[in-house]
Residue, then its C-alpha position, 0 to 999 in steps of 0.5 A: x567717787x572712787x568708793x562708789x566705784x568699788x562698791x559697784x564693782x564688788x557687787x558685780x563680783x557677787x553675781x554669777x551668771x545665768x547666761x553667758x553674760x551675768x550680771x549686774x553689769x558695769x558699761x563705761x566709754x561711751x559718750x552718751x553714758x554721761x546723760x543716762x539715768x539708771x534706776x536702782x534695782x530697774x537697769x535699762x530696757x532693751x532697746x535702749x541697750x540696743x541703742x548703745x550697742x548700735x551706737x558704738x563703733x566698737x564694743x569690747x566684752x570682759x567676762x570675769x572668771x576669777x575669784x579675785x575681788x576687784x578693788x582700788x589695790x588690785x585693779x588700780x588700772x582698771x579703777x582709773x580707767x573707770x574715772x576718767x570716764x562716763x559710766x553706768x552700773x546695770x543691777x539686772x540679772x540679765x541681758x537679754x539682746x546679743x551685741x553681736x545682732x547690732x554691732x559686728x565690731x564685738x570682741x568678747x575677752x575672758x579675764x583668766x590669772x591673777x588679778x594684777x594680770x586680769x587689770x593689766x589686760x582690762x586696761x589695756x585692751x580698753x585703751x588699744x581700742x579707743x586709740x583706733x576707734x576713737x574716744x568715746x566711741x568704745x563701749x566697754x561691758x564688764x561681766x560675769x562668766x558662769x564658773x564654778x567658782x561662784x561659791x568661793x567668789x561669793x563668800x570671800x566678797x562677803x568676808x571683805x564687806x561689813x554687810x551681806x551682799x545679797x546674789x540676785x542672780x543665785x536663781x532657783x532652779x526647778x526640775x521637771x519638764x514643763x517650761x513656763x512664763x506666765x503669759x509669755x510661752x509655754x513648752x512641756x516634754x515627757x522626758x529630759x532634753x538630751x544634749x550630745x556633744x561630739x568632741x572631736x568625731x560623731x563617734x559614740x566614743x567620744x560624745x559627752x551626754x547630758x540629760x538637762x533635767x533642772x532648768x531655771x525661769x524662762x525669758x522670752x525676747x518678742x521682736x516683730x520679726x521673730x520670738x526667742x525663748x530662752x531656758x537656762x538648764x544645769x546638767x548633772x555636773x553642775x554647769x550652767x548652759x543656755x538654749x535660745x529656741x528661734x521662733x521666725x514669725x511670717x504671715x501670722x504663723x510662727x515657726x521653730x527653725x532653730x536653737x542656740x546653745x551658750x555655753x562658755x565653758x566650750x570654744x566656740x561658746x556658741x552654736x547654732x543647731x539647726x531644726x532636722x526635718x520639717x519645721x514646726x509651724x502654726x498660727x500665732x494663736x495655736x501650740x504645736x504638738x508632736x509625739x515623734x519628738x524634734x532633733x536639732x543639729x549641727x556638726x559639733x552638737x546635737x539635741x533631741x526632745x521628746x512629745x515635745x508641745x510649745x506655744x511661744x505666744x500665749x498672748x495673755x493665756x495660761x494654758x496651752x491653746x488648740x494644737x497643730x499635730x505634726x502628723x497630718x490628716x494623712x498619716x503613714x498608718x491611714x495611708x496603709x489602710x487605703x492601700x489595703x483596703x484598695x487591694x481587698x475591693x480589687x479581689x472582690x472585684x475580679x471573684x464578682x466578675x468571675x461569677x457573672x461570667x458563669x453561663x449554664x448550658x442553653x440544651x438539655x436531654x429530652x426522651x422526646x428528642x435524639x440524645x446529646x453526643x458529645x466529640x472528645x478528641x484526644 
């Protein structure tokens, strides 16, 4: 038990993440573990995950930074944690629900320090809530944290094994402007999503510029209230961050009112920026387009896209459906050309009247007649 165990947990140091929450995953505590199957290579499905997340009164979250491998000598607390209760190991790459959405009671801890350090707090955090939510009750999750330690943490995991490990999470990153899941959504930009970040004001001083050139696969989570696309994009420095696009769905339209940006190398690891203006809306079968481009904001961050064109629901397709423009029929330019073309009829309207209102005298000079005399008075 205690080798399958650490094999598991070895296997959990290989994975980077790609989000906020990479995997594989360990989950452990909660009772109803105990009569799950999880396939190997498969994981769980997502609604099973949000089962588990619903149905624990409180979940705790460890994010592993270190390079430390976790086994029997360095994490003793944490392996008799795992013993002496039900768990389950998850190989997927991802997680696609946030336990927030389900459970409020979700406390995220980062595991920073030496290893003995790192065990100690695992352990005891887990035992603190299970002594005020009760046995069995506590989910515990434990995962990776993007760092750019990966490397290091990978090569010495494999110099500590007699076999390569694979990284199944080591995803190849593309560069270019169009976002692609077959059948799924589809998005394309002129140019690089630009991410600022204001540190401490607005002020250009003190704003951290990234221009998001390489992206990784595309994940869509379809509910029935809303769509989310999620895009994983590398800056230059090397970090790892996430964009989750919000598409609210009403009355067979879809709407982008919002994106969130995941990235656990800032605190607060998340934000939510808010759409600027109108929001892009059209029927559930259609794209939207835009040549002016969409701006997201909030008061830490802001993102802007430019010619943006997005379809979150391909619904079997491959291409980009019949577009929505977000320039209506009557746009600033036509409206001009009304305006001015009302002012030219005007002034021809006024140079006709004047004209009909020219008379020609109704007497004439005759040599049979008396002459004309005209009065002037000065």
């Amino acid at each position: 038990m205690n080798s399958l165990v650490i094999k598991f947990i070895l296997i959990c140091a290989v994975g980077a993440s790609q989000a906020s929450l990479g995997g594989p995953y360990i989950l452990w505590g909660l009772d109803r573990l105990k009569d799950m199957d999880v396939y190997a290579l498969r994981g769980i499905d997502d609604k099973t995950l949000k089962d588990l997340y619903g149905g624990a009164n409180y979940v705790i979250i460890f994010l592993q930074n270190s390079t430390a491998r976790p086994n029997q000598d360095l994490y003793p607390q944490f392996m008799e944690v795992i013993n002496n209760t039900s768990w389950i190991y998850l190989p997927q790459n991802w997680i696609f629900s946030d336990s927030m959405e389900y459970n409020p009671n979700t406390e995220v801890n980062h595991l920073v320090g030496p290893p003995s350090q790192c065990d100690s707090e695992l352990a005891t955090l887990f035992r603190n809530a299970e002594l005020t939510y009760g046995e069995g009750k506590v989910l515990g999750i434990l995962a990776s944290n993007v760092e750019d330690s990966h490397e290091i943490r990978k090569r010495e995991v494999a110099e500590a094994v007699s076999t390569s490990l694979p990284n199944p999470t080591d995803e190849p990153m593309e560069e270019g402007f169009v976002y692609y899941l077959k059948d799924k959504a589809i998005m394309y930009t002129t140019t690089a999503p630009i991410l600022k970040i204001y540190e401490n004001s607005s002020s250009d001083n003190e704003t951290t510029k990234y221009e998001l050139k390489s992206h990784g696969p595309l994940m869509v989570d379809d509910r029935e209230q809303y769509i989310r696309l999620m895009i994983q994009f590398k800056t230059e420095e090397g970090s790892k961050l996430f964009l989750r696009f919000k598409f609210p769905i009403r009355s067979s339209y879809w709407y982008l009112t919002e994106v969130e940006i995941e990235d656990y190398n800032r605190n607060p690891p998340r934000t939510t920026l808010q759409i600027q203006g109108e929001p892009p809306s059209a029927p559930m079968k259609f794209s939207w387009h835009c040549t002016q481009g969409l701006v997201f904001r909030s008061n830490t961050s802001t993102l802007i896209m430019d010619n943006v064109q997005i379809q979150p629901y391909l619904n079997g397709g491959k291409v980009f459906s019949d577009a929505y423009d977000c320039v209506g029929f009557m746009s600033a330019p036509i409206w001009s050309g009304i305006g001015v073309s009302f002012l030219v009829l005007f002034g021809v309207a006024v140079a006709i009247n004047a004209i009909l209102e020219i008379k020609p005298p109704n007497r004439f000079e005759s040599n049979r007649n008396k002459q004309l005399t005209f009065t002037v008075q000065e």
